[in-house]
Structure formats: structure tokens, C-alpha cells
C-alpha positions in Angstrom: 46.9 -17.5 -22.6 46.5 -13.8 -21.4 44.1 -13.9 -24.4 42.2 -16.1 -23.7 41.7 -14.6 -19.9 40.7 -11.5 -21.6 38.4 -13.0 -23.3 37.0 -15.0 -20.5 36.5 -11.8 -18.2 34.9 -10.2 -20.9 32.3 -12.9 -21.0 31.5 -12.7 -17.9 31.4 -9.1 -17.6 28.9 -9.1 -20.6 27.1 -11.7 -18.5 27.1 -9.8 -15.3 25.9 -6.6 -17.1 23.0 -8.6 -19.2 22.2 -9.8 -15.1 22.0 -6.0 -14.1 20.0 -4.8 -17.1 17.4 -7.6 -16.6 17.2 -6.7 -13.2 16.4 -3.0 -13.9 13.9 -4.1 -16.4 11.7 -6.9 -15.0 8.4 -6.9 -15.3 6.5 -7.0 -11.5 4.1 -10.2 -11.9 0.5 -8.3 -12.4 -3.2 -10.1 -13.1 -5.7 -8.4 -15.4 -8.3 -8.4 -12.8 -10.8 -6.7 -14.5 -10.5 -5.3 -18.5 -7.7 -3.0 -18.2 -7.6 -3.3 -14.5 -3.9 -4.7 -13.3 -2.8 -5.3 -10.0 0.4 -7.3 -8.1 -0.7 -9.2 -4.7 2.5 -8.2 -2.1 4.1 -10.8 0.0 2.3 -10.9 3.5 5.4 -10.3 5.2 7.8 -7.5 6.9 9.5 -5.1 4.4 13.0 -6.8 4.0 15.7 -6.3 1.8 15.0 -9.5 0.0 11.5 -9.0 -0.6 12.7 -5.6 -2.0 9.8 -4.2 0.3 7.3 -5.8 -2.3 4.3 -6.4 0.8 1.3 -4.3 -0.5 -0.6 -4.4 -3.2 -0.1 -1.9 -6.2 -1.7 -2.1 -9.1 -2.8 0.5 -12.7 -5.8 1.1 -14.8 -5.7 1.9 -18.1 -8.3 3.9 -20.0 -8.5 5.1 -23.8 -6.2 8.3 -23.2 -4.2 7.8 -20.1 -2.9 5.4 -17.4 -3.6 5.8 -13.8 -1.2 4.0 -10.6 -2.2 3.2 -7.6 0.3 3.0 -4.8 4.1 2.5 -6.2 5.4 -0.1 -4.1 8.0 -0.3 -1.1 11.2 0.3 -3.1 12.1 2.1 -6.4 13.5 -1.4 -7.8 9.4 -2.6 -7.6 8.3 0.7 -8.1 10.9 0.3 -11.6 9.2 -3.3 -11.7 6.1 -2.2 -11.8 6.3 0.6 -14.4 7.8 -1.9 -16.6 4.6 -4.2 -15.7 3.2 -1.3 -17.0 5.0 -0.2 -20.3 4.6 -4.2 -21.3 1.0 -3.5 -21.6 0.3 0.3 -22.8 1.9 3.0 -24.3 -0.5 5.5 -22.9 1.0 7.8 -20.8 0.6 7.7 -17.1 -1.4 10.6 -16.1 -1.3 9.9 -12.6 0.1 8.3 -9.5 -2.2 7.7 -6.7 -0.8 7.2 -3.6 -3.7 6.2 -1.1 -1.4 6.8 2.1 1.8 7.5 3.1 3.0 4.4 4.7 6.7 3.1 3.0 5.5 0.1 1.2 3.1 2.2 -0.9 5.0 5.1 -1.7 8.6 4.5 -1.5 8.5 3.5 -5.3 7.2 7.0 -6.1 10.3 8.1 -8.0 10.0 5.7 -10.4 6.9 6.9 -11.9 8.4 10.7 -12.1 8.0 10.5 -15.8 4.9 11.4 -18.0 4.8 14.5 -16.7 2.5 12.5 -14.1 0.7 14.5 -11.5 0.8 12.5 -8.0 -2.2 12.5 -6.2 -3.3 12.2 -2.4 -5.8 12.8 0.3 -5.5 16.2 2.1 -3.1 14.9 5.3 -0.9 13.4 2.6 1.6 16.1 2.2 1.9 16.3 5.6 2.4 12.7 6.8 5.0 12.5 4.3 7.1 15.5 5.6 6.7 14.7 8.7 7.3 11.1 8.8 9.1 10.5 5.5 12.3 11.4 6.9 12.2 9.0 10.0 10.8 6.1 7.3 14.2 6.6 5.6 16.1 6.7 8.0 14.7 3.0 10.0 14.0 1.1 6.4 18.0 2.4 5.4 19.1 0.4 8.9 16.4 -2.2 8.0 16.9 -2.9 4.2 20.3 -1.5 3.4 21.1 1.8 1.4 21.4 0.3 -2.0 17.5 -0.5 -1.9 16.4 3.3 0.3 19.3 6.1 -0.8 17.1 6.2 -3.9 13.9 7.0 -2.4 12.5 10.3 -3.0 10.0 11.7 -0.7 7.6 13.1 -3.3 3.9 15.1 -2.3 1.2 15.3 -4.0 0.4 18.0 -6.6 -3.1 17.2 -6.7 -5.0 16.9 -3.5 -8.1 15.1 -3.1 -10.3 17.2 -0.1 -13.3 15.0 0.2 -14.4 13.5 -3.4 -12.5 13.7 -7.1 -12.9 12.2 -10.4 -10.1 11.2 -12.6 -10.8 10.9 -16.3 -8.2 8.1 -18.0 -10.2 8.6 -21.2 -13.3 6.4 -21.3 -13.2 5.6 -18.1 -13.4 7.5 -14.5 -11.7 6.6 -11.2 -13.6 7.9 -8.0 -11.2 8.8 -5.0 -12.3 9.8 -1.6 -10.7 10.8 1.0 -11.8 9.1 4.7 -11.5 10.7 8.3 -8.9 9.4 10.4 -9.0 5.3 10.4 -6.3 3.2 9.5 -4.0 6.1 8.9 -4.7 9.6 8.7 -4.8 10.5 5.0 -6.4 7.4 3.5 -7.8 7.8 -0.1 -9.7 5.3 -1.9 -9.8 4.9 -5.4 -12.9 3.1 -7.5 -12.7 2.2 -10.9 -16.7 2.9 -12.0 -16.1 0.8 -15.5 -15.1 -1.8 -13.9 -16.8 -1.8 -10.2 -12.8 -2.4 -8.9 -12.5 -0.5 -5.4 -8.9 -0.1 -4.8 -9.4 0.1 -0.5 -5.6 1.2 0.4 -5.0 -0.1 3.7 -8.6 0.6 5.1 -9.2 -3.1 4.1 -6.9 -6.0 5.1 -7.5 -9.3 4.3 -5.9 -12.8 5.7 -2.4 -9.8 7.3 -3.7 -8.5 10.1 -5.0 -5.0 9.9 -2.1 -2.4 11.4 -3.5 0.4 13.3 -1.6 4.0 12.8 -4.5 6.3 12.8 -7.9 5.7 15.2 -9.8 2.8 15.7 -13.1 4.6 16.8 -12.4 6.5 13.2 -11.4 2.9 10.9 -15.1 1.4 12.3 -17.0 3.7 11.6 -15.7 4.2 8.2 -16.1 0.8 7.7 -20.0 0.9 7.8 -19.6 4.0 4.7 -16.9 2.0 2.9 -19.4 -0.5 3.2 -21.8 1.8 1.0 -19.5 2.1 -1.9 -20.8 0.6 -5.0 -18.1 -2.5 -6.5 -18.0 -5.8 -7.5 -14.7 -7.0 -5.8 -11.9 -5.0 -3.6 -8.4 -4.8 -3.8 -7.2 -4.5 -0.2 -3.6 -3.3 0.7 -2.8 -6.3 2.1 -4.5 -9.7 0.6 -6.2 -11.0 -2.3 -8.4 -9.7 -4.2 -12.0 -10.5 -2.8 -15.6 -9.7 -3.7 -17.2 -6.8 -2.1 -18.1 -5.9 0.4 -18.1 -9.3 1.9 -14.4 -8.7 2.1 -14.9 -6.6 5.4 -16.5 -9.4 7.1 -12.9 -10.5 9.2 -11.7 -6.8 9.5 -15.0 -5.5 10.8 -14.9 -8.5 13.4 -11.1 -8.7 14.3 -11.5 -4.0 15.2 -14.6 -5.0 16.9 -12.8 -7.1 19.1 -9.9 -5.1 19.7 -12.7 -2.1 20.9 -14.9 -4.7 23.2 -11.5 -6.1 24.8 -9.9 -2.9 25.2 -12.9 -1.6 26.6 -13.0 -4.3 29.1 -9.9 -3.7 30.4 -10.2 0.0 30.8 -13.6 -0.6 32.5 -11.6 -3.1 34.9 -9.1 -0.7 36.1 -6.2 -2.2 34.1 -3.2 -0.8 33.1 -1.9 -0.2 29.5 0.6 -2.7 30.1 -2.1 -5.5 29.9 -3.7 -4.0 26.9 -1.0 -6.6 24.7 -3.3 -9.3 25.2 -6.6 -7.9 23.3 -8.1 -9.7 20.8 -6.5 -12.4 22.1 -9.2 -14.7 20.5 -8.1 -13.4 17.0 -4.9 -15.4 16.6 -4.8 -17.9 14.3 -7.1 -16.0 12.1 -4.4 -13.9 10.8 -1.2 -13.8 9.3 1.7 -11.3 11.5 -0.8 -11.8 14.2 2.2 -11.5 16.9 3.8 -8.7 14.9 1.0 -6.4 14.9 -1.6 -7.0 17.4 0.4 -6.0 20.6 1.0 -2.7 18.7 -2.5 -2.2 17.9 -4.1 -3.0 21.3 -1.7 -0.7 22.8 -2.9 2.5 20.4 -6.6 1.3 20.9 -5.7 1.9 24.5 -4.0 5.3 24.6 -7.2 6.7 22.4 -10.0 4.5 24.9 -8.9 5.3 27.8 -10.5 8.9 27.9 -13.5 8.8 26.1 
């Protein structure tokens, strides 16, 4: 009998194990969007513990020499997910990690991808927004998420800094990054695949989520009319699917455009900040997390009007 226990809790110990090790090695779901282009659609939701923080898109490009990854995820379990994503596909080694911002859900799988030897790349403010910030991040996602999921985040800055314009060569095949003036954040990078015509946007370009304001929304429309400019076939926003370009910034440019003319109104009017909530009122229903978002963003828009 005692046996046969044993041999019962060993079974399931093997099977509990086998669990763990297929966990540490799934494959994120990716689409071949474009030869050699790969990228995972994130959940349009909060960052949560049992979405893993899996709520932007991430994706890699691989050329005849190297492989190149853009934004790592919100966790190092995806950012783990993805690199196995990756590893299914290539051999190559990845050359670099591109983060286009420093917002959790795109970097917070960075230490995943410390392997390669891979140079991590952002625009000029990055370093900065993540020293400043990436403490505080840590701290509210541990609260949010639970430790298991955050204690293994690693706060990790660029070593190659992208000042205005850069070219990555994967071997075959050049990405373009640029680096934008304050908009949706400040330290946005966008990265185009010229092969393919694939702009990879960051989260200057939101489709069907709301767009979330952390930066200036004077700045993020007028960058949209250059983004506009940029020469692809289809967009990968940070938030949404994959869409042709750059038709994809008909909803954005209208939703910002809004959130300016009614914020404007209101300051005009004499009203107080505390009524800035209701802005682009006329915008809900056209988006998903309208209600978790747009208070936040009409109340920013308000603080940077209000002077000018």
C-alpha cells in the first residue's frame, strides 16, 4: 500500500512538473503578418494577473543575419512566451530589443530577452522614463498583479539610443526607428520594416482601445499629420489590430481632435477642471475602456490647455 502511494505522488509530481515546464515554454500565439514579420495582438483590457499583463502588441522581424523585437510584453512569463514564439521560428540570434516606450505592458518582459548578447534600444527620454518611473510601475503592478508575475521584472535601459532617426541592419533587411517629440508619451520610437512596408506605431496609434494620454495632446496631433507621411502598407498599433495605413489614424486623429475642441470649449467657458471628465463625451461607444481612460485624458488635456 505505502508503495503504491509512492508511486501515485510521484505521478503526479511528474505531472505537476511536466505543467510547470510547459508553462515556462509556451509559445505566445504570433501571425506571420508580412514574410518574416511576426507579431501577437494583446488583449484590450487592464494589465491583470490573469492576463499575465499580455495587453499590447509585441511582435519580431527576422532578417538573413539577425532578429530584431519590438516591445517585450507586460510580464517576463509573455516576454518568456514570446521569445519561445520566437526560437519556434529562427535560430538567428536576436540582435536587438526595441522597446518603443516605457510604459509596463511593453517593457516589463525586457529580461527575458537578456540573451544574444542583445543590445536594447530606445528613443532619447527612454532611459530616463524608466528610472524615473520604473520603480513606481513596480511597485503599483506588484499590488495589482501579485509578486510571482513583477519580483522578476528587471528595469533594463537602453544601450543604444535612437536621437532623431536610426537604421538597423537584420541582414537583408533594415528597420527604420524614429524618435517623435512629446505625444502619447514622452520617448516614443517607431520602428518601420522598409522590406516589408510594416510600421510598427508603439502607442502613438490606437486602434478600437481608446488612446491613453501620458505625454501632450498638442504634441500627439501634430505628430499624427508626420506619422501620417511615413511610407507603409499596414500598421501595427500598440493597442488593436493590425490595419492598413495610414487609414488606420482615421478614429485616433478624430477621437484627440475632439478631446482638444471640447477642452477648449470648456476653458473658453470659464469652467473648472473638475468638469473637464466629460470631454469627448460624444466618443463613447466608439471605443473599447472608454470609461477607464477618457476621464483621465480629458483631465491632462486640461492641465496643458488651460495656459496656452
Amino acid at each position: 500500500m505505502t508503495q503504491w502511494i509512492i508511486a501515485i505522488i510521484m505521478a503526479w509530481g511528474a505531472v505537476a512538473l511536466g505543467d510547470v515546464a510547459q508553462a515556462e515554454t509556451r509559445e505566445l500565439p504570433v501571425e506571420e503578418i508580412a514574410s518574416g514579420v511576426f507579431v501577437h495582438i494583446g488583449q484590450t483590457a487592464l494589465m491583470t494577473a490573469e492576463n499575465e499583463g499580455a495587453i499590447a502588441n509585441v511582435g519580431f522581424v527576422i532578417g538573413s543575419d539577425a532578429v530584431a523585437v519590438i516591445d517585450t510584453g507586460g510580464s517576463v512569463r509573455e516576454g518568456r512566451a514570446l521569445l519561445a514564439a520566437i526560437r519556434a521560428r529562427s535560430s538567428k540570434p536576436i540582435r536587438y530589443v526595441i522597446n518603443t516606450h516605457a510604459h509596463p505592458d511593453h517593457i516589463f518582459g525586457n529580461a527575458a530577452f537578456q540573451v544574444d548578447d542583445a543590445r536594447f534600444v530606445g528613443a532619447k527620454n527612454l532611459s530616463r522614463a524608466i528610472a524615473v518611473r520604473g520603480p513606481h510601475y513596480i511597485e503599483a503592478f506588484r499590488r495589482l498583479m501579485g509578486a510571482e508575475l513583477i519580483d522578476e521584472v528587471r528595469l533594463v535601459s537602453p544601450s543604444l539610443v535612437v536621437e532623431d532617426h536610426l537604421s538597423l541592419d537584420l541582414g537583408g533587411r533594415t528597420l527604420t526607428l524614429k524618435a517623435w517629440s512629446t505625444a502619447h508619451s514622452d520617448c516614443d520610437l517607431t520602428v518601420t520594416d522598409d522590406q516589408s512596408g510594416t510600421l510598427f506605431a508603439g502607442d502613438l496609434v490606437f486602434l478600437r482601445h481608446i488612446p491613453v494620454m501620458d505625454g501632450s495632446l498638442r504634441g500627439w496631433i501634430a505628430d499624427i499629420a508626420a506619422l501620417a507621411t511615413i511610407t507603409a502598407a499596414r500598421v501595427v498599433p500598440g493597442h488593436g489590430p493590425v490595419s492598413p495605413w495610414p487609414l488606420a489614424l482615421t478614429d485616433e486623429r478624430r477621437y484627440l481632435d475632439t478631446l482638444a475642441h471640447d477642452v477648449r470649449g470648456l476653458i473658453k467657458a470659464g469652467k473648472p477642471i473638475a468638469e473637464a471628465a466629460g470631454a469627448a463625451g460624444s466618443e463613447r461607444g466608439k471605443w473599447e475602456l472608454f470609461d477607464d481612460y477618457n476621464a483621465r485624458n480629458a483631465t491632462a488635456a486640461f492641465s496643458e490647455m488651460e495656459w496656452e
